[in-house]
PDB file of N, H, CA, C and O in Angstrom:
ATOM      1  N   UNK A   1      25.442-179.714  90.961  1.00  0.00           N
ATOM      2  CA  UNK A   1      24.404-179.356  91.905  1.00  0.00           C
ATOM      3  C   UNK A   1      23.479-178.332  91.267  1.00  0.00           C
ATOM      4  O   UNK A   1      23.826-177.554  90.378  1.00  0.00           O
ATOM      5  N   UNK A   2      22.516-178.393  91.695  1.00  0.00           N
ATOM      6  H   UNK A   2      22.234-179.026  92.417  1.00  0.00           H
ATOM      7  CA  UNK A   2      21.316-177.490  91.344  1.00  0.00           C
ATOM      8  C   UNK A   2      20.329-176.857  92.321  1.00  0.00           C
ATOM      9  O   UNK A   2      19.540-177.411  93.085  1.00  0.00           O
ATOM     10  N   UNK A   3      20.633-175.196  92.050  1.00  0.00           N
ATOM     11  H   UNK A   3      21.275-174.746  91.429  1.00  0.00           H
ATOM     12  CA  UNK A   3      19.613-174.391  93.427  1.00  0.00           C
ATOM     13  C   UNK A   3      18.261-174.878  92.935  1.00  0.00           C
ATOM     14  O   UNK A   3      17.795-175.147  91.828  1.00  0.00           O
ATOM     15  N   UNK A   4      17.731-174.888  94.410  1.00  0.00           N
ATOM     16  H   UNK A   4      18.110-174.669  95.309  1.00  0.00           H
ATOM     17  CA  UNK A   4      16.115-175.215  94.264  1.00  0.00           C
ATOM     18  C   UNK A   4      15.564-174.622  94.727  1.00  0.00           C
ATOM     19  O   UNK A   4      14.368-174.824  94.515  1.00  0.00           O
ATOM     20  N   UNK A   5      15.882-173.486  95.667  1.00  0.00           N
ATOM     21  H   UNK A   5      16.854-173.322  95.838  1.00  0.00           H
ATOM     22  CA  UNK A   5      14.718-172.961  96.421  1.00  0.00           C
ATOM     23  C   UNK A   5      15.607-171.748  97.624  1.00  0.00           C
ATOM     24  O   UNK A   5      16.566-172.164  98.275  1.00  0.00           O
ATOM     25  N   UNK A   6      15.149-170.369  97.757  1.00  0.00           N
ATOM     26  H   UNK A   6      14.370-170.031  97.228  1.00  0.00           H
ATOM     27  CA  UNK A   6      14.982-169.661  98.552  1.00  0.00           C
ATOM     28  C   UNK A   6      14.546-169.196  99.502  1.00  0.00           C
ATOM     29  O   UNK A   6      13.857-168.364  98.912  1.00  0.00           O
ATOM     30  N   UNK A   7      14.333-169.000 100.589  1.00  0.00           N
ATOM     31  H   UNK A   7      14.893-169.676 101.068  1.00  0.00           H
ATOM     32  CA  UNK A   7      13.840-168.257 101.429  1.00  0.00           C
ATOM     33  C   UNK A   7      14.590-167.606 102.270  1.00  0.00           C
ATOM     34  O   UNK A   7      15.608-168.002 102.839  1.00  0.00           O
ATOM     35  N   UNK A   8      13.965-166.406 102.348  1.00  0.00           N
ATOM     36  H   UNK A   8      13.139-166.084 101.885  1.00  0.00           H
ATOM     37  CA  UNK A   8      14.648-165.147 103.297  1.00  0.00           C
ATOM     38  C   UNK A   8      14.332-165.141 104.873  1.00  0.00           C
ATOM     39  O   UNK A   8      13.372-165.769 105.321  1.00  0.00           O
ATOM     40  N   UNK A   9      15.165-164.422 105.654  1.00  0.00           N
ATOM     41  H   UNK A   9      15.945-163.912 105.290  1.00  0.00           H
ATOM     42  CA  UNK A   9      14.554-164.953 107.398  1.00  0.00           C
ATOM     43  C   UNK A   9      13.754-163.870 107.063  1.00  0.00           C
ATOM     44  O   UNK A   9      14.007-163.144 106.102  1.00  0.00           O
ATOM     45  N   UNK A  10      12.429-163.660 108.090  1.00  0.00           N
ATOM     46  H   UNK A  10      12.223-164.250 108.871  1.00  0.00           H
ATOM     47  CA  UNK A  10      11.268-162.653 108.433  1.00  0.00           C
ATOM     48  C   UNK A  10      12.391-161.040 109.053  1.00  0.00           C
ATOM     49  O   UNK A  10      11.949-159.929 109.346  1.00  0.00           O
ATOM     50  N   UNK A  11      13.633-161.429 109.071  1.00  0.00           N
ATOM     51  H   UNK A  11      13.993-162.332 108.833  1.00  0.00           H
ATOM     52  CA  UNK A  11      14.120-160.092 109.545  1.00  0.00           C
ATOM     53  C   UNK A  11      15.119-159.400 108.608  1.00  0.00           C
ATOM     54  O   UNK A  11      15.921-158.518 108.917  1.00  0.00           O
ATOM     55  N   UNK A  12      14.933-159.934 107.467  1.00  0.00           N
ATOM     56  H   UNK A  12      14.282-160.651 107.217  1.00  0.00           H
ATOM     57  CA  UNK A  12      15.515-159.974 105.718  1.00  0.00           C
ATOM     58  C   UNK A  12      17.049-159.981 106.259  1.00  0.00           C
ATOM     59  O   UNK A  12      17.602-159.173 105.513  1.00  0.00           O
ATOM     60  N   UNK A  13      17.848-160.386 107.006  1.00  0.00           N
ATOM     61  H   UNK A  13      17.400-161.043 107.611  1.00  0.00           H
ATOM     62  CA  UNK A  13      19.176-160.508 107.378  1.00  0.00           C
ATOM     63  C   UNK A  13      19.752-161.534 106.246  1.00  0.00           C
ATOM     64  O   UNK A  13      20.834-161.307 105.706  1.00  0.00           O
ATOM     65  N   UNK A  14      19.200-162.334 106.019  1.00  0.00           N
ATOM     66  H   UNK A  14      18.321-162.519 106.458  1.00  0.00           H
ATOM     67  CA  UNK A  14      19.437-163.946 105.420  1.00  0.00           C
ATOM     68  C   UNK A  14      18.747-164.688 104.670  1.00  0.00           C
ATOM     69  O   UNK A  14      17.595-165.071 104.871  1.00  0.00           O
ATOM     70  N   UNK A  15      19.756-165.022 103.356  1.00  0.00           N
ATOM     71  H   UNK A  15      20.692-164.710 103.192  1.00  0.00           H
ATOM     72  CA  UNK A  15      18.552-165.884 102.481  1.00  0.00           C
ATOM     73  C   UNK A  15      19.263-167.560 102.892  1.00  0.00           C
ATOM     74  O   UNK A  15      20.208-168.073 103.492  1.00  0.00           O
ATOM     75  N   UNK A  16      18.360-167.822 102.295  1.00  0.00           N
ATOM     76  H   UNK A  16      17.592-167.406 101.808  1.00  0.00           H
ATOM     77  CA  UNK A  16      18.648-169.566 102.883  1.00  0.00           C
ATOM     78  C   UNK A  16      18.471-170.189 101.338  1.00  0.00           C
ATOM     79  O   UNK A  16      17.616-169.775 100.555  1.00  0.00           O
ATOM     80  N   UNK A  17      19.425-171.254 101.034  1.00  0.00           N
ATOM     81  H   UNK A  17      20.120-171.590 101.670  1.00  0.00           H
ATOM     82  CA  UNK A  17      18.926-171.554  99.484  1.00  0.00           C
ATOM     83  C   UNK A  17      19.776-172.932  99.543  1.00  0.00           C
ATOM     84  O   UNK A  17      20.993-173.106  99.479  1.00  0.00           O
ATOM     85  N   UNK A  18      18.699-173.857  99.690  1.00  0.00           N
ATOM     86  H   UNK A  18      17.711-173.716  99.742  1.00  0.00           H
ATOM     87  CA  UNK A  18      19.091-175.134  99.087  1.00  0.00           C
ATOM     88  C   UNK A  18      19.471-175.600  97.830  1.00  0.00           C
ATOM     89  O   UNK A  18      18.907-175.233  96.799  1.00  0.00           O
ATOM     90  N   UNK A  19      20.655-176.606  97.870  1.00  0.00           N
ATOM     91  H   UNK A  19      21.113-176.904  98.708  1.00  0.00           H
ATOM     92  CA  UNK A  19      21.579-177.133  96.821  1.00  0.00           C
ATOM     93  C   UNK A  19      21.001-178.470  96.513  1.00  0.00           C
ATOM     94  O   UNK A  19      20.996-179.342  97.382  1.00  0.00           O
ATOM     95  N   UNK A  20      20.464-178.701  95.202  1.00  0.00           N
ATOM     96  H   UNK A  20      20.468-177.993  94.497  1.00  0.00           H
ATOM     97  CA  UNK A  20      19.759-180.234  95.204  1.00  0.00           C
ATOM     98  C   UNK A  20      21.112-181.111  94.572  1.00  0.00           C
ATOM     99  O   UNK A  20      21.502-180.810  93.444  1.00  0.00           O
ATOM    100  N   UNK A  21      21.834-182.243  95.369  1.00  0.00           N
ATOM    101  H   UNK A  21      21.518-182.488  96.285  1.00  0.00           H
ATOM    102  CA  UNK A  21      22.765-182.898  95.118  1.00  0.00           C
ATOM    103  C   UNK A  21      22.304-183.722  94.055  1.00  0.00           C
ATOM    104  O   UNK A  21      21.077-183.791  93.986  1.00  0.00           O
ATOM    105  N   UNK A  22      23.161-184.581  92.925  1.00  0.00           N
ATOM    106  H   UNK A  22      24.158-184.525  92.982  1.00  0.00           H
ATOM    107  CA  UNK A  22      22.931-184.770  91.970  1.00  0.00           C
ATOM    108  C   UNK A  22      23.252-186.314  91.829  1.00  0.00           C
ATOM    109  O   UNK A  22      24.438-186.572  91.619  1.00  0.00           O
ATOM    110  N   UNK A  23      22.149-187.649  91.934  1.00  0.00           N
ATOM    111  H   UNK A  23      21.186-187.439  92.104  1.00  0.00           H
ATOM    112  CA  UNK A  23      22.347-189.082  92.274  1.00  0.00           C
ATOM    113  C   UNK A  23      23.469-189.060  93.364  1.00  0.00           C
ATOM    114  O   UNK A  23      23.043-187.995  93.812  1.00  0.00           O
ATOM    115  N   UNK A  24      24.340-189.276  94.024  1.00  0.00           N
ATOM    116  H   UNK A  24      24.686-190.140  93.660  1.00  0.00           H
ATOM    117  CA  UNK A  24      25.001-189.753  95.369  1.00  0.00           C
ATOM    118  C   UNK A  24      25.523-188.393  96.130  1.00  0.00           C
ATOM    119  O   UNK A  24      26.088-188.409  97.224  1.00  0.00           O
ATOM    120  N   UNK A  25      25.257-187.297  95.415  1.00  0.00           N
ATOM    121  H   UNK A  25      24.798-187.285  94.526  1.00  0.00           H
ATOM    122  CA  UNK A  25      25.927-186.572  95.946  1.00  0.00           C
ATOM    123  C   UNK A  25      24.943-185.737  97.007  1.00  0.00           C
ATOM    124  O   UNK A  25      23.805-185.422  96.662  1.00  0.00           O
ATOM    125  N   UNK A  26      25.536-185.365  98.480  1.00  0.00           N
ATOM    126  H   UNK A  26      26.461-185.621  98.761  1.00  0.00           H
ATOM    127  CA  UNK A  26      24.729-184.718  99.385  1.00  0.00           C
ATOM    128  C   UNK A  26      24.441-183.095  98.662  1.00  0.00           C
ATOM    129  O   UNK A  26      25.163-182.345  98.005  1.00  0.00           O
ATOM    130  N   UNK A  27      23.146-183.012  99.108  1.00  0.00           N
ATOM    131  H   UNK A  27      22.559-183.621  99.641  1.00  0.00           H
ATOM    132  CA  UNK A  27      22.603-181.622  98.808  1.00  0.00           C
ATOM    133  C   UNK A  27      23.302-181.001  99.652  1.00  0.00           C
ATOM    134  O   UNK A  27      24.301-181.403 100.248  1.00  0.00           O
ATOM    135  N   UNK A  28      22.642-179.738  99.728  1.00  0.00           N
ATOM    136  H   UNK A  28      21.830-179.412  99.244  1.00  0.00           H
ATOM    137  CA  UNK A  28      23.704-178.429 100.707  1.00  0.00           C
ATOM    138  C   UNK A  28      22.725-177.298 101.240  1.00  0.00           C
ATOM    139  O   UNK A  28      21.730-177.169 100.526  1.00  0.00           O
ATOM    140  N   UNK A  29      22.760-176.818 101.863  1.00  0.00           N
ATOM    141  H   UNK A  29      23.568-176.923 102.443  1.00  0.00           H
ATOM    142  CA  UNK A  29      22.011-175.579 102.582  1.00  0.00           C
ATOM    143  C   UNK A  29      23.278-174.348 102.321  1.00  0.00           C
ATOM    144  O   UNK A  29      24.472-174.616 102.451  1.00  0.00           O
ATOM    145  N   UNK A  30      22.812-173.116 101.972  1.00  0.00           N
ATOM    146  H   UNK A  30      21.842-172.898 101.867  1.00  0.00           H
ATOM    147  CA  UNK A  30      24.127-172.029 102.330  1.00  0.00           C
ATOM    148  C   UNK A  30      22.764-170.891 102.590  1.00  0.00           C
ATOM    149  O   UNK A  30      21.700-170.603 102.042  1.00  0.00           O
ATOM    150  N   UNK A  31      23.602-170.464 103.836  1.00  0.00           N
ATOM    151  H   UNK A  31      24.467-170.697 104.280  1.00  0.00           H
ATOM    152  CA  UNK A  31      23.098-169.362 104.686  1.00  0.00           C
ATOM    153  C   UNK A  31      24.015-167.788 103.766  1.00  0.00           C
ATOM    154  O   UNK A  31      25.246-167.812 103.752  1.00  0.00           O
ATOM    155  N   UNK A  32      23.373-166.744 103.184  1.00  0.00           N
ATOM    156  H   UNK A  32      22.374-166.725 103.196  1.00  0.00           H
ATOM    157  CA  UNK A  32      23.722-165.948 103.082  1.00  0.00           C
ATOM    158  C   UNK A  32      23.548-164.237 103.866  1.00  0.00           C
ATOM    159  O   UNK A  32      22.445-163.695 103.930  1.00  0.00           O
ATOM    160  N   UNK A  33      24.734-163.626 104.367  1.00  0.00           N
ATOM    161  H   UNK A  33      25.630-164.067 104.315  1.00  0.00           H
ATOM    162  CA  UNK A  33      24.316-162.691 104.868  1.00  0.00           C
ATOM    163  C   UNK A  33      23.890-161.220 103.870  1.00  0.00           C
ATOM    164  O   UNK A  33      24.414-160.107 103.840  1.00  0.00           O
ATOM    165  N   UNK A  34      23.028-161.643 103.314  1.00  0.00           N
ATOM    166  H   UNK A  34      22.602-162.548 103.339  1.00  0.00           H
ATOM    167  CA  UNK A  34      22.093-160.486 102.618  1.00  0.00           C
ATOM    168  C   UNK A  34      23.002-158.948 102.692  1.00  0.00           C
ATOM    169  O   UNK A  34      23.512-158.602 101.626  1.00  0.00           O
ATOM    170  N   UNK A  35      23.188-158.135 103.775  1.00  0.00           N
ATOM    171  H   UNK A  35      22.774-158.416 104.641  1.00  0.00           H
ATOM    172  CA  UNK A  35      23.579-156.805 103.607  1.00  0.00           C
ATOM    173  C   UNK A  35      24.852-157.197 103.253  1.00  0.00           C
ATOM    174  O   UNK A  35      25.175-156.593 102.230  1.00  0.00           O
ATOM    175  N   UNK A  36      25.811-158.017 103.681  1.00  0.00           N
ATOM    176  H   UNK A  36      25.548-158.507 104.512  1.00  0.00           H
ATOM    177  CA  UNK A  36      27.029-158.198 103.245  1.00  0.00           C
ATOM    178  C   UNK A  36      27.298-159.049 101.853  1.00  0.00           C
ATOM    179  O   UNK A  36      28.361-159.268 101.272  1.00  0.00           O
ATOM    180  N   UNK A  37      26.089-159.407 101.564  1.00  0.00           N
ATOM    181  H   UNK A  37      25.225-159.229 102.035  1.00  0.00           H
ATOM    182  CA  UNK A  37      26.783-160.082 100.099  1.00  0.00           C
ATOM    183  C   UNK A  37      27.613-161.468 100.159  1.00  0.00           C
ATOM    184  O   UNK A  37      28.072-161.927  99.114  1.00  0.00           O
ATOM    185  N   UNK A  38      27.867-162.362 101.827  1.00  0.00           N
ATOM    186  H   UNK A  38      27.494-161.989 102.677  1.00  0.00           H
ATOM    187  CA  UNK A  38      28.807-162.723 101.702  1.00  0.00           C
ATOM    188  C   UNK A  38      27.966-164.196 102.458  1.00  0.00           C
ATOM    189  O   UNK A  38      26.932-164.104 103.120  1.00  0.00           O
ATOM    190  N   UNK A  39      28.718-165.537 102.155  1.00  0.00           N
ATOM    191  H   UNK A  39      29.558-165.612 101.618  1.00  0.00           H
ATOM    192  CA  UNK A  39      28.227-166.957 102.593  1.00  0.00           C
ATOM    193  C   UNK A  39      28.595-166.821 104.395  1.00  0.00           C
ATOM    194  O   UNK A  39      29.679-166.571 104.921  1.00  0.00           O
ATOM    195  N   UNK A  40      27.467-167.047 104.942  1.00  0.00           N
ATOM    196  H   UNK A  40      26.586-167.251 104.514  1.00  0.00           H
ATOM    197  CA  UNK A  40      28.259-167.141 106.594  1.00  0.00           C
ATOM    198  C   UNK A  40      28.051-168.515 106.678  1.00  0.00           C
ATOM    199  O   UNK A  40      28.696-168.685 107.713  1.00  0.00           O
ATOM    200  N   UNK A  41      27.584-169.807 106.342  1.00  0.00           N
ATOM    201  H   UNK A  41      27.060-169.668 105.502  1.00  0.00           H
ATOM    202  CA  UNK A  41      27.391-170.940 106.249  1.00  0.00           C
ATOM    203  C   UNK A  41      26.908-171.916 104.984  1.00  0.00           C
ATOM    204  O   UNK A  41      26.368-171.786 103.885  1.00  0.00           O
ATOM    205  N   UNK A  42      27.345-172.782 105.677  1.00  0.00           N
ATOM    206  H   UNK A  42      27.784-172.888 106.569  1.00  0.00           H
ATOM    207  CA  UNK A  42      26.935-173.963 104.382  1.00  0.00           C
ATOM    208  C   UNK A  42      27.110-175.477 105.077  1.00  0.00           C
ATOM    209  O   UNK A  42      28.178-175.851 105.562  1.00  0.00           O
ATOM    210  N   UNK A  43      25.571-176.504 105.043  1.00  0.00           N
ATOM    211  H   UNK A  43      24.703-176.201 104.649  1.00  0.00           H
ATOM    212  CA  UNK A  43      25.058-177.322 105.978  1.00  0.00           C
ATOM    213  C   UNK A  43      25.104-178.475 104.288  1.00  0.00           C
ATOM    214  O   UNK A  43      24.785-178.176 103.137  1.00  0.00           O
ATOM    215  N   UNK A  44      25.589-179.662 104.810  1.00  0.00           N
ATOM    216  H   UNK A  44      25.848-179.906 105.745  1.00  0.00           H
ATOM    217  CA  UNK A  44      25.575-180.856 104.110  1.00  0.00           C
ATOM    218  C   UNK A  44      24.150-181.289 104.644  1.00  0.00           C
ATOM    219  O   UNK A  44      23.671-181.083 105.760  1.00  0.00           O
ATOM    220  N   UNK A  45      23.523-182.029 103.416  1.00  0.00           N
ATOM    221  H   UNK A  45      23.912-182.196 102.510  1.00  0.00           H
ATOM    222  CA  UNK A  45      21.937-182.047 103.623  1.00  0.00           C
ATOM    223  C   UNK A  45      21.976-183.270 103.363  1.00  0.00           C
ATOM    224  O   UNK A  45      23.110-183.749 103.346  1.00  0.00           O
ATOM    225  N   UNK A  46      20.644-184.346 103.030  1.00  0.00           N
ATOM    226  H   UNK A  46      19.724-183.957 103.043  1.00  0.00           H
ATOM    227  CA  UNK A  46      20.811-185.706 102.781  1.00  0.00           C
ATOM    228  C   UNK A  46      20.414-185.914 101.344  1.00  0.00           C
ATOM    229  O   UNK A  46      19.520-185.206 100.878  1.00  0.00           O
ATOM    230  N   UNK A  47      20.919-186.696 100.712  1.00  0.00           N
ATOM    231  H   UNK A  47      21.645-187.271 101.091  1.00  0.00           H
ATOM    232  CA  UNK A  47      20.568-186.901  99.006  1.00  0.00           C
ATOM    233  C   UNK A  47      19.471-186.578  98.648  1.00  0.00           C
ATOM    234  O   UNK A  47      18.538-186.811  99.417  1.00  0.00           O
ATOM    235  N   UNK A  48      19.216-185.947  97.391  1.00  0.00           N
ATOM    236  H   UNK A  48      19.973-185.758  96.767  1.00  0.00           H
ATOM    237  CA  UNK A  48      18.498-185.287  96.672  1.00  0.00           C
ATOM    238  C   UNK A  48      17.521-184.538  97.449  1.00  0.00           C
ATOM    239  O   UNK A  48      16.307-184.657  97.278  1.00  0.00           O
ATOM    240  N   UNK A  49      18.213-183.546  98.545  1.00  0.00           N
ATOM    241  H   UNK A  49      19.199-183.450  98.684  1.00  0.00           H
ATOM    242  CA  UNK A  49      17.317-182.694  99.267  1.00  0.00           C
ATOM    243  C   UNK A  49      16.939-181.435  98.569  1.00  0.00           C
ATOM    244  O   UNK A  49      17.717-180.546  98.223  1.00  0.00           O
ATOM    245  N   UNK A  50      15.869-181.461  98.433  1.00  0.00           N
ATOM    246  H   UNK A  50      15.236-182.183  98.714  1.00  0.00           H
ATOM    247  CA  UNK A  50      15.700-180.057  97.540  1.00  0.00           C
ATOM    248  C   UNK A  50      14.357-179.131  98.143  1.00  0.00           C
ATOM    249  O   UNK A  50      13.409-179.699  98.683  1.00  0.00           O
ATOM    250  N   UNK A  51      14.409-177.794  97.991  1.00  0.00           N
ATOM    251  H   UNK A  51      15.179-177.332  97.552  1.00  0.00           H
ATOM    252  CA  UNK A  51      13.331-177.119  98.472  1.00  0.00           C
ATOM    253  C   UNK A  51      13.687-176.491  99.814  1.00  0.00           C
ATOM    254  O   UNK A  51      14.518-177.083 100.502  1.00  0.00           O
ATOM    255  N   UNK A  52      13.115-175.281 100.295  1.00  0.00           N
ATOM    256  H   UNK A  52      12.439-174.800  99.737  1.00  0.00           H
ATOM    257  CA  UNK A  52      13.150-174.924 101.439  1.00  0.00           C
ATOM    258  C   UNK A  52      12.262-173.718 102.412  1.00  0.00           C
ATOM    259  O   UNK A  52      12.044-172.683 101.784  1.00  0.00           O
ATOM    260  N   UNK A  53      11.885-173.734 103.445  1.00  0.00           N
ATOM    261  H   UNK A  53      12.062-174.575 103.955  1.00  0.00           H
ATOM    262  CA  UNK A  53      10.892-172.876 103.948  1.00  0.00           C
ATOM    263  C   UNK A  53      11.398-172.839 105.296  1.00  0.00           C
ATOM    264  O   UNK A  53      11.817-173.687 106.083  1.00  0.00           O
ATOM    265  N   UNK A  54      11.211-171.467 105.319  1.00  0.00           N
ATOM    266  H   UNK A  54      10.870-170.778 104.679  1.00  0.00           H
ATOM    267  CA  UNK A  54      11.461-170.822 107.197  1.00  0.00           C
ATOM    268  C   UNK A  54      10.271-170.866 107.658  1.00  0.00           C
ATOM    269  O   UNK A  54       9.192-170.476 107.211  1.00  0.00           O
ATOM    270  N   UNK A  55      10.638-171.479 108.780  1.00  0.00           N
ATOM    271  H   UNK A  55      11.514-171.796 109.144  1.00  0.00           H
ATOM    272  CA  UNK A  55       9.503-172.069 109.830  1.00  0.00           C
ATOM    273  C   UNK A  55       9.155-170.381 110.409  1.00  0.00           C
ATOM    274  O   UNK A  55       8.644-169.369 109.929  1.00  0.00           O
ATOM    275  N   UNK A  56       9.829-170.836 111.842  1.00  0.00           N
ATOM    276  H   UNK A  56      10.244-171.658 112.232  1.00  0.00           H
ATOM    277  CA  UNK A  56       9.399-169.003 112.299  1.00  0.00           C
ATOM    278  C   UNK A  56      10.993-168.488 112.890  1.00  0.00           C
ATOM    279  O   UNK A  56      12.082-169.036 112.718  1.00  0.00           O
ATOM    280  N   UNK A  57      10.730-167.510 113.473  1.00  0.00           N
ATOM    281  H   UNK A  57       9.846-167.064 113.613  1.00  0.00           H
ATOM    282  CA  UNK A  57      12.129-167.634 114.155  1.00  0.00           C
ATOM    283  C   UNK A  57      11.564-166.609 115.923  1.00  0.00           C
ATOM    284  O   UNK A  57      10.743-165.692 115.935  1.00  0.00           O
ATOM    285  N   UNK A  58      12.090-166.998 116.804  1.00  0.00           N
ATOM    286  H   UNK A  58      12.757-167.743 116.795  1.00  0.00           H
ATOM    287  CA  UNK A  58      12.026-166.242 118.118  1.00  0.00           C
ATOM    288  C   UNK A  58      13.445-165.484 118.747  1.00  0.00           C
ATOM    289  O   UNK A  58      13.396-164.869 119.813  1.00  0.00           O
TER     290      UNK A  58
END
C-alpha cells in the first residue's frame, strides 16, 4: 500500500490519510488522533482509492 494524501480536520484534532491499495487490493482511510499520536480508525475504501479532502465539518 501506498499513502497518498493528508488532510487535517479544521479543529487540528485529526489527520485523515488515505492508503492507495495496490491492483486488487482495497485502499484504506486511517483517522489519526493528532494530540495522542494514536490510530482511532481505519475505513476499507474501494480499489485504487487514492487522495483526500475535508469537506467541512458542523
Amino acid at each position: 500500500m501506498v499513502s497518498h494524501g493528508v488532510s487535517i480536520s479544521p479543529d487540528s484534532k485529526y489527520a485523515f490519510i488515505s492508503v492507495e491499495g495496490i491492483g486488487g487490493e482495497p485502499g484504506t482511510m486511517d483517522v489519526i488522533d493528532i494530540k495522542n499520536a494514536k490510530k482511532v480508525a481505519s475505513v476499507d475504501m474501494g480499489k485504487q482509492a487514492g487522495g483526500i479532502i475535508f469537506w467541512k465539518m458542523e
